[in-house]
N, C-alpha and C positions, 0 to 999 in steps of 0.2 A: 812760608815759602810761596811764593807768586811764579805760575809758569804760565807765560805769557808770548800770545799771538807779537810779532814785529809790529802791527798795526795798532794793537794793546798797550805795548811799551814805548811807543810814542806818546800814546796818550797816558797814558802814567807819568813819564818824566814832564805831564804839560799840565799833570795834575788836573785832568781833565777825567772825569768819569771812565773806566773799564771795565773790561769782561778778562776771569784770569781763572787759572784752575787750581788745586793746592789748596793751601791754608794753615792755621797754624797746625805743627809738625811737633807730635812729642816723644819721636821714639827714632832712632837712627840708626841702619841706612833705612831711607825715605825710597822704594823704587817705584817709579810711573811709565806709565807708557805713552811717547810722545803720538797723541792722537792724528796726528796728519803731517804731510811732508811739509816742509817749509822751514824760516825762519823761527826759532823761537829762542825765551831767553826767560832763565829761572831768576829770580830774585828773592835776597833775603832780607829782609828788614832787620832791623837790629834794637827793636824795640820800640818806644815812641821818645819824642823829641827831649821831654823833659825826663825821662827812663830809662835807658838807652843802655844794651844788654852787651857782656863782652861774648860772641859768638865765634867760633873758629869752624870754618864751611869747605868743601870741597866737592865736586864732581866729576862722577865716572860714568862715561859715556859706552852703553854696551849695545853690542852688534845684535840685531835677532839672527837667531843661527837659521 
C-alpha cells in the first residue's frame, strides 16, 4: 500500500521517480496516521505485471476525537 502526497501521485501515475509512506502490508486492518493536512491518496498494487494478485480493499476514514 502507497500513501501518497497529491504531488507524489502525479508523479507515480507519470512513473516518474516518488516519495510514498506504507509498504508492503501483511496483516489487516492496516491503521496510519495521515501525517499532514492536504491531499492525499492510498494506493494498492495488485501485484506485478506478469503476477498479478486477486486483492479485495476497502477504506475507513476515521475522525481524531
Amino acid at each position: 500500500m502507497l500513501i501518497l502526497t497529491d504531488y507524489n501521485y502525479k508523479k507515480y501515475k507519470g512513473h516518474i521517480t516518488y516519495n510514498y509512506r506504507g509498504g508492503k502490508m501483511e496483516k489487516s486492518p492496516y491503521l496510519f496516521e495521515v501525517p499532514a493536512d492536504g491531499l492525499w491518496h492510498v494506493v494498492i498494487e495488485k501485484g506485478s505485471y506478469f503476477k498479478p494478485q486477486n486483492i479485495i480493499a476497502s477504506v475507513d476514514i476515521i475522525s481524531p476525537k
